[in-house]
C-alpha positions in Angstrom: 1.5 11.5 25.8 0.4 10.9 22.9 2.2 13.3 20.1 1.6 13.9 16.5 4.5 14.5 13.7 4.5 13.7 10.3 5.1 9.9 11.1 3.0 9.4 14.4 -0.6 10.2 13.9 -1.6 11.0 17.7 -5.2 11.3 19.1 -6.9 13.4 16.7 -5.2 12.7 13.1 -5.9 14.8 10.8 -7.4 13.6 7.0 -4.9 12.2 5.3 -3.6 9.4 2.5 -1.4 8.5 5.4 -3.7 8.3 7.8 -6.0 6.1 5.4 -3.5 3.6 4.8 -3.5 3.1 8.5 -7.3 2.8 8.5 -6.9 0.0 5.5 -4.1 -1.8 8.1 -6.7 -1.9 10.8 -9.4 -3.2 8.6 -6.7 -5.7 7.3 -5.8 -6.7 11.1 -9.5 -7.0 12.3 -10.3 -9.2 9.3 -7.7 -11.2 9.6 -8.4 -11.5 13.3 -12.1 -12.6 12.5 -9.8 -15.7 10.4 -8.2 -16.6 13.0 -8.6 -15.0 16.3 -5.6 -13.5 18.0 -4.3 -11.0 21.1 -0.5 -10.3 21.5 0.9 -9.6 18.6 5.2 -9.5 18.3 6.0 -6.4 16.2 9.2 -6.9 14.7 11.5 -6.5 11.9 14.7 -8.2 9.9 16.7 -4.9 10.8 17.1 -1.4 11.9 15.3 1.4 10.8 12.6 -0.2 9.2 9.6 1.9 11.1 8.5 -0.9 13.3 7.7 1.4 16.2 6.0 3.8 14.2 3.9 1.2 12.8 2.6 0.0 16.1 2.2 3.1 17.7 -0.4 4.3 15.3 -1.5 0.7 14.7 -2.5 0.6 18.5 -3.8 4.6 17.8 -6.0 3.0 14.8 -7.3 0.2 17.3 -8.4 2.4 20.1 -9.9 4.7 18.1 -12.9 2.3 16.8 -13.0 1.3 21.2 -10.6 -1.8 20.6 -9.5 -2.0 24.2 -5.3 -2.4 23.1 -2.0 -2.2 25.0 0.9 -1.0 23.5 4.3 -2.7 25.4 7.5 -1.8 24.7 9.9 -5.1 24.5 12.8 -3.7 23.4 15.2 -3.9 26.0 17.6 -2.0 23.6 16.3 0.9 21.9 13.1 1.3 24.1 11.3 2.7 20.9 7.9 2.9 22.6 9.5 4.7 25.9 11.3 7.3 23.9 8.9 8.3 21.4 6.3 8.5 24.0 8.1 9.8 27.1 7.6 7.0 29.3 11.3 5.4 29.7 11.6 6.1 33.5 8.3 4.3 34.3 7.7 1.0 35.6 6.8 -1.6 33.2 7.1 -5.0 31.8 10.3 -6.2 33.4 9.0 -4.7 36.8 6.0 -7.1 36.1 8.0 -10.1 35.3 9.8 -9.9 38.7 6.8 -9.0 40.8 8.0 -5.9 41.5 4.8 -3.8 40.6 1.3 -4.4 39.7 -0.9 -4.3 36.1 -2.8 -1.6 37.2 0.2 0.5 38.3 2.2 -0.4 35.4 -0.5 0.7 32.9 -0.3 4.2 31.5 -3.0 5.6 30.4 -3.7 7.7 27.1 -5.9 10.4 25.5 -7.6 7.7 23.5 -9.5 5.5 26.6 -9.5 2.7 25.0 -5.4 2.6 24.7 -2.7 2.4 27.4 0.8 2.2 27.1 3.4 -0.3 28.7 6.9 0.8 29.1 10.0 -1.6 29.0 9.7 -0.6 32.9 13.3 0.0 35.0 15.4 -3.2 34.4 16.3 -2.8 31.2 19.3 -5.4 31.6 17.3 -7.9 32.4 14.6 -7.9 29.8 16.7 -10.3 27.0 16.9 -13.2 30.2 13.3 -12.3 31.4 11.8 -12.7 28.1 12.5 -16.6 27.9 11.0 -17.0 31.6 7.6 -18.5 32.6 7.3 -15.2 34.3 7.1 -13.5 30.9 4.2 -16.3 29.6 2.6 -15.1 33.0 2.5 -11.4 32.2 1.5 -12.3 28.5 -1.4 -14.3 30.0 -2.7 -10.8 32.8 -2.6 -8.4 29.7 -4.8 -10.9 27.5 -7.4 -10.4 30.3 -7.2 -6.5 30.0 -7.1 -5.9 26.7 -8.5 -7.0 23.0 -4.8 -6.6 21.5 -1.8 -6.4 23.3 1.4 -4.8 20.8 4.2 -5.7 21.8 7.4 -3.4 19.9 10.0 -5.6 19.9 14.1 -5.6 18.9 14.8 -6.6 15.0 15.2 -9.9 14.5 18.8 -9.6 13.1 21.7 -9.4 15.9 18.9 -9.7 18.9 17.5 -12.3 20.6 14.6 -10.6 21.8 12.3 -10.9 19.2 13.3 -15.0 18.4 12.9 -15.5 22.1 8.9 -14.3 22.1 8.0 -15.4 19.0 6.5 -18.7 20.1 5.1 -17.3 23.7 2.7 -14.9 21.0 -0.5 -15.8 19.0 1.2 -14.4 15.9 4.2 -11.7 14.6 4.1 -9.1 11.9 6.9 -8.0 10.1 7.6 -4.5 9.2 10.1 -4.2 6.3 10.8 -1.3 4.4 9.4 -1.3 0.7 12.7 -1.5 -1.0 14.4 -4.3 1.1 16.1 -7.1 0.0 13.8 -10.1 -0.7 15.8 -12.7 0.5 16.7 -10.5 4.1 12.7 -10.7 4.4 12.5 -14.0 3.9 15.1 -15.1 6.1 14.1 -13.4 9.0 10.9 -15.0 8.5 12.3 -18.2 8.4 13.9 -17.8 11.8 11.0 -16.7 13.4 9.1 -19.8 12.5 11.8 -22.0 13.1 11.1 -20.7 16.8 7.6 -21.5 16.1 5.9 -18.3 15.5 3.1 -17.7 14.0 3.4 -15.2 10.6 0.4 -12.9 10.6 1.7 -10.9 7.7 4.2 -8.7 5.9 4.0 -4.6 7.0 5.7 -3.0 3.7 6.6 0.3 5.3 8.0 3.4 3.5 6.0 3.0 0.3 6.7 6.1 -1.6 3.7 7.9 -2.7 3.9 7.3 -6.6 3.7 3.6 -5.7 0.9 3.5 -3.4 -3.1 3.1 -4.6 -4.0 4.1 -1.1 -2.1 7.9 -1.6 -3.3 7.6 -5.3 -6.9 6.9 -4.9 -6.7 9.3 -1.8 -6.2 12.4 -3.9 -7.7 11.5 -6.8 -11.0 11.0 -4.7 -10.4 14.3 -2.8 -9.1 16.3 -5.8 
């Protein structure tokens, strides 16, 4: 389930500067959740290819590693990010919740990390942009709350989808993930739209930080050097 490349960190990670600069997102995460306490959290990004999936797949990894109890759901009806990295894209899943169709507990996948489990976009795909907007949706939000400390949600970009605009206020607060060498003003426009549909901005994921720039990777190997 559960794999590890030179992006995803899987189960057992090994030591890295990579690896620590996920530990210093979780630490920024859990403070900021002792600020102001939250539970779903809307993954997005202004556009393709920024690493958003990557990002909360080993954000959730990070989370039930320290025994956060987290669910990582796939909400993008599109790309199905989650599903494909992870091998899950024939299983039931959110949209099978929305219309009653199926059950949490058979919906839930479990991983080699306990404390983490895994909700694919499920098997109507089609429907997920209309579903998203439904009370059924705010009803699904509302069961994995009660199982779980964080639920993840990977959702489409924000530019050319709905998706992401549509869940943004039915969340208790959205990260971006841009890339390090994006356009200011892209950034800040997408952020604009997503609180014009009254989300709340948890923060700013700079991915793709190349390693001369980052103090994490610096400090890393000058410690371990």
């Amino acid at each position: 389930m559960l794999i590890t490349t030179e992006t995803l960190l899987g189960a057992d990670p090994p030591r890295s500067a990579y690896l620590e600069s996920y530990r210093v997102l979780r630490s920024s995460v859990l403070a900021l959740n002792e600020k102001e306490p939250f539970q779903t959290v809307l993954v997005t990004s202004p556009g393709q290819g920024e690493g958003k999936t990557t990002v909360v797949t080993n954000l959730g990894i990070m989370l039930g590693l320290v025994e956060k109890p987290t669910i990582i759901a796939d909400a993008d009806f599109y790309a199905e990010g989650i599903s494909e990295v992870l091998g899950t894209a024939d299983a039931v899943g959110l949209t099978d919740l929305c219309l009653g169709q199926v059950q949490l507990d058979e919906a839930l996948i479990e991983t080699e990390i306990p404390s983490l489990h895994i909700l694919s976009t499920g098997t109507q795909i089609d429907r997920g942009p209309e579903l998203a907007v439904t009370g059924s949706m705010k009803q699904v939000m509302g069961q994995l709350k009660e199982r779980a400390e964080f639920v993840l949600l990977d959702c489409t970009p924000v530019s050319g989808f709905a998706t992401a605009l549509s869940l943004a206020g039915a969340v208790d607060t959205v990260f971006v993930v841009s890339l390090a060498r994006s356009q200011a003003t892209v950034v800040q426009r997408c952020l604009d739209e997503l609180r014009e549909r009254g989300a709340n901005i948890g923060g700013v994921i700079v991915n793709d930080v190349l390693p001369s720039d980052s103090a994490v990777h610096r400090a890393f190997h000058r410690y371990y050097g």
